[in-house]
C-alpha positions, -999 to 999 in steps of 0.1 A, spaced: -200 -86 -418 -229 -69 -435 -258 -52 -414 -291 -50 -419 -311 -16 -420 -342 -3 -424 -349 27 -451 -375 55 -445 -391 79 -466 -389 114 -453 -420 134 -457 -453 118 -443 -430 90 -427 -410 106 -403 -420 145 -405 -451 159 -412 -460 164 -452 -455 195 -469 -460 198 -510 -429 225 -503 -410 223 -474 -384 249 -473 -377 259 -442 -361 245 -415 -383 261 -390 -413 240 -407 -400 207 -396 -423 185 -369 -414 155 -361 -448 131 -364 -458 114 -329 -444 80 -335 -411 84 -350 -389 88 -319 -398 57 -303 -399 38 -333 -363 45 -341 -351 38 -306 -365 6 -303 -350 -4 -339 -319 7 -325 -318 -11 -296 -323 -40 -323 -291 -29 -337 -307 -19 -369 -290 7 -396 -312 38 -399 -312 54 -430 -334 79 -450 -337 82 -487 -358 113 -503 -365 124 -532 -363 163 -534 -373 178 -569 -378 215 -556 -337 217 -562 -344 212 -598 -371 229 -599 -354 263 -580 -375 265 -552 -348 255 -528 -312 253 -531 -289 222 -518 -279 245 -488 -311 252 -478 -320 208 -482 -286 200 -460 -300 228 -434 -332 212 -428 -318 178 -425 -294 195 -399 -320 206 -381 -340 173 -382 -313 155 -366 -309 181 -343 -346 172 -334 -342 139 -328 -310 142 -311 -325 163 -283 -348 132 -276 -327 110 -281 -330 94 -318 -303 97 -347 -298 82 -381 -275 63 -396 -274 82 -431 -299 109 -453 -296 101 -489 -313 125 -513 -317 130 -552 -321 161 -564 -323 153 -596 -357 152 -623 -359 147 -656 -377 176 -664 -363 199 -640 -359 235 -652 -327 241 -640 -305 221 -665 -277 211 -640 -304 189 -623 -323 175 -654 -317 143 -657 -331 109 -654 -310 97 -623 -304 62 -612 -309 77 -575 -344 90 -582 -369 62 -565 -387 41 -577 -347 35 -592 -328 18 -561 -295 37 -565 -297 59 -535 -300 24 -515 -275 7 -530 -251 40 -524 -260 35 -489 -257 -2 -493 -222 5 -504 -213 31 -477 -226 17 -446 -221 -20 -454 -258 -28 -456 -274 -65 -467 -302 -60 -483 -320 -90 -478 -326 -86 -443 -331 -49 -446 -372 -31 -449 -381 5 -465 -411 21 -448 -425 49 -470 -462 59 -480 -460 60 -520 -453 40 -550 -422 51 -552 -410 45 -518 -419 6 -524 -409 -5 -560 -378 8 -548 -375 -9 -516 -384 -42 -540 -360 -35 -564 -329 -31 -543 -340 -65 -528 -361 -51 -493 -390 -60 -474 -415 -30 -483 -443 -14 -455 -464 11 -465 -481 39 -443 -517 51 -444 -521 83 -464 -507 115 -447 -498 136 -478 -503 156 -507 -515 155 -542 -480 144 -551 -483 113 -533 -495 80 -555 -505 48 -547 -523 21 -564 -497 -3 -581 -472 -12 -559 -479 -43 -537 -455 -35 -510 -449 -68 -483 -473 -50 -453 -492 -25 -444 -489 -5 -409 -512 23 -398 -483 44 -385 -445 41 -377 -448 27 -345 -466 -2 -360 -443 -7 -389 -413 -6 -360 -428 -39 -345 -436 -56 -376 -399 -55 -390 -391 -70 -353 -415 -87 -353 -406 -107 -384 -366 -97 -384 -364 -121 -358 -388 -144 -371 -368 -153 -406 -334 -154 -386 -302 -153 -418 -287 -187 -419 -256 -195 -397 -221 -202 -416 -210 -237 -417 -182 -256 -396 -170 -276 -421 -179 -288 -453 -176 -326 -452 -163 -350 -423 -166 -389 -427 -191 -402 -405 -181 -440 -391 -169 -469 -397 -194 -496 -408 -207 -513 -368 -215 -548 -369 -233 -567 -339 -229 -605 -343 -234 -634 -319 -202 -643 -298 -196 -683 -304 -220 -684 -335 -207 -684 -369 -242 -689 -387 -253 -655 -370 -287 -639 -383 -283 -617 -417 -299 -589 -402 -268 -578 -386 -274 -538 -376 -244 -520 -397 -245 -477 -400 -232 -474 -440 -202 -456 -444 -201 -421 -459 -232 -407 -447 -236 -370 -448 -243 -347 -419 -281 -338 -425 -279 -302 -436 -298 -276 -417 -292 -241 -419 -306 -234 -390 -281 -244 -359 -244 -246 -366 -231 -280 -381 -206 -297 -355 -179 -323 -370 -191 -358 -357 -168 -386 -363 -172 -422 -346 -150 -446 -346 -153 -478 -334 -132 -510 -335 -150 -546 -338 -125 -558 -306 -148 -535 -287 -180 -547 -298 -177 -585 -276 -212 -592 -262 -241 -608 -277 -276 -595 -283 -292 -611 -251 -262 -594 -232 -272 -558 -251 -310 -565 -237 -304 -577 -203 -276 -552 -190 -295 -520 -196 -322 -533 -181 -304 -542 -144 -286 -508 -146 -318 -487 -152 -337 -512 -122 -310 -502 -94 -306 -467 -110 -349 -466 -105 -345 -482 -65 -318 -456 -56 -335 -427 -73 -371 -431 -56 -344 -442 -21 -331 -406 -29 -365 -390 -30 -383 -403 -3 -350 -395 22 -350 -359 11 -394 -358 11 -383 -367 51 -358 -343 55 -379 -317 40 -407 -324 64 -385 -326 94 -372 -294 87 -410 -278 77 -417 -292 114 -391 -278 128 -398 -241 114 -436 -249 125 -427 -249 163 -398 -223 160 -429 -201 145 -459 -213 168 -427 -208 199 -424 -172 186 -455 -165 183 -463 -176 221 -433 -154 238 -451 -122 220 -482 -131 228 -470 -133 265 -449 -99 263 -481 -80 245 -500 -98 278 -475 -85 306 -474 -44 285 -510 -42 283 -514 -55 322 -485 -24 333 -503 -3 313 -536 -6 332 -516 -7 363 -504 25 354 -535 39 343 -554 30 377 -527 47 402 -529 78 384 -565 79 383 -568 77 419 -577 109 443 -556 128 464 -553 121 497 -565 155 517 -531 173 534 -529 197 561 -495 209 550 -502 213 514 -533 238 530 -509 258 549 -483 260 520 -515 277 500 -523 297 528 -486 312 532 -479 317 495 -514 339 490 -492 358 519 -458 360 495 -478 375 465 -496 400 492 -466 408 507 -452 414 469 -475 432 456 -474 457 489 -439 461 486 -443 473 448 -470 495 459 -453 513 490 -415 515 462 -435 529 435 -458 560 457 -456 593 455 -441 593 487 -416 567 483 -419 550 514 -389 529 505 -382 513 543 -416 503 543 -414 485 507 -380 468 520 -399 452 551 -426 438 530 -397 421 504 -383 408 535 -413 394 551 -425 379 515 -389 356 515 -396 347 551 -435 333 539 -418 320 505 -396 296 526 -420 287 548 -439 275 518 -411 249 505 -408 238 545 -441 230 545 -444 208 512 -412 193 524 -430 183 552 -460 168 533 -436 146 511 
């Protein structure tokens, strides 16, 4: 099964244009050329690119140094995440100086040859495929091998011509051309293959009258071997009817009445149908009402019942101490603990050392200490 492709031009199409590019280093991708091969690809297209490239002839470069930079321009595009299908270039010119290269080459465009070499290779149908390019060149060769043309706005050179090719479309930049070829791809679909070639049709059908033998003349009858209409544009099915007279045993009036009664009860129980389930539905709407307006109620009570503990709450807290004698004393006796402390570091700590004295005081701050907690026991 052949594929279809589109063919690019290299320089001013997918890189930036030099007169003589002969470095790999000088490679630079132009800003629409990554997405537009990704989303031909995810169209399933066959990417392929087809250059002419005189400066071999001519000595300026060799064919190791051409194969280099294409290396490193799929390199390029590999990193973000674009490839082609094939690179096909001529580096041939028919008045090249070097004479291994002079010659007037069938793969030099405008000549189609390198696209029918890639035809040949990568199983390519032309007549669904497009070449994208920005010169002459580029399009009488796309016409010749049988594609769709699109030529880009200016982006190069002197060597670059235009002016007597009338290429299918213009597109401002590669992007643009990407959508176009979809665009239109999809548009002109190829033509399906057949089924079959020929299948008889019917039998002749006659209607007549049951009972009458001077039936009408106009009797409805399908003429035998009628042809399938062609149309390339859906798949042709076999259709074969056949139909004995034994089975044709009612009369016109019977062919008028009967549909008639069947379509009447098949109307009643229809609209039956539809105005049981319009009920059902608006039970069940109901239903979900009062489950909704029922949920919506208990929250509104819970929120009610929170908010009224939370004032609750709020208003015991905020209300004043009650005055204790108890709590008064327990002051009172722990002012005497941290006295009694602070002595007993004081008398330790001298220069005479009265340590019997400090001892006492230690003593007698435990003995106010738990006369403190007795006392808030008390108050409790």
């Amino acid at each position: 099964m052949t594929k279809r492709a589109v063919f690019f031009d290299r320089d001013g199409t997918l890189i930036e244009h030099y007169d003589l590019l002969s470095k790999a280093d000088q490679v630079q991708l132009l800003g629409h050329t990554v997405p537009a091969l990704k989303l031909l690809k995810q169209h399933e297209f066959i990417l392929v690119m087809v250059t002419n490239q005189p400066a071999v002839g001519e000595g300026m470069i060799t064919e190791k140094t051409l194969v280099q930079i294409h290396d490193h321009l799929k390199e390029i595009l590999g990193r973000q995440g674009a490839y082609l299908d094939g690179i096909y270039y001529c580096p041939y010119h028919p008045e090249a100086p070097l004479e291994k290269y002079r010659q007037d080459s069938k793969l030099r465009k405008p000549k189609p040859g390198m696209l029918y070499q890639a035809a040949e290779e990568l199983d390519i149908d032309m007549s669904q495929s497009w070449l994208v390019g920005g010169d002459d060149n580029d399009m009488e060769a796309g016409a010749a091998a049988g594609c769709r043309t699109i030529m880009l706005e200016p982006r190069g050179g002197g060597l670059v011509r235009k002016g007597r090719s009338r290429p299918d479309f213009f597109a401002v930049n590669l992007q643009e051309a990407a959508n176009l070829i979809i665009r239109y791809s999809e548009r002109i679909a190829p033509p399906k293959e057949k089924v079959c070639e020929n299948e008889t049709v019917a039998k002749t059908v006659s209607i007549e009258e049951a009972g009458e033998k001077e039936s009408s003349p106009s009797a409805t009858e399908i003429p035998a071997d009628v042809q399938p209409v062609q149309n390339s544009s859906f798949e042709e099915l076999p259709v074969k009817i056949e139909i004995a007279e034994k089975d044709i045993d009612f009369t016109i009036e019977q062919q008028l009445d009967t549909p008639v009664e069947v379509m009447t009860q098949v109307s009643t129980q229809s609209i039956e149908a539809l105005q049981e389930d319009v009920s059902e539905s608006t039970q069940q709407e109901d239903k979900e009402e009062k489950a909704q307006k029922a949920k919506k109620t208990d929250t509104e009570t819970l929120l009610a019942q929170i908010l009224r503990e939370l004032k609750a709450l709020n208003r015991d807290k905020s209300m004043p101490v009650e005055f204790s004698t108890f709590k008064l004393l327990a002051g009172v006796v722990q002012m005497l603990v941290v006295l009694c402390l602070v002595l007993a570091f004081w008398l330790g700590t001298g220069p005479e050392g009265r340590a019997d004295a400090a001892q006492s005081c230690l003593l007698l701050a435990l003995i106010f200490q738990v006369l403190t907690l007795t006392l808030l026991l008390v108050n409790r």
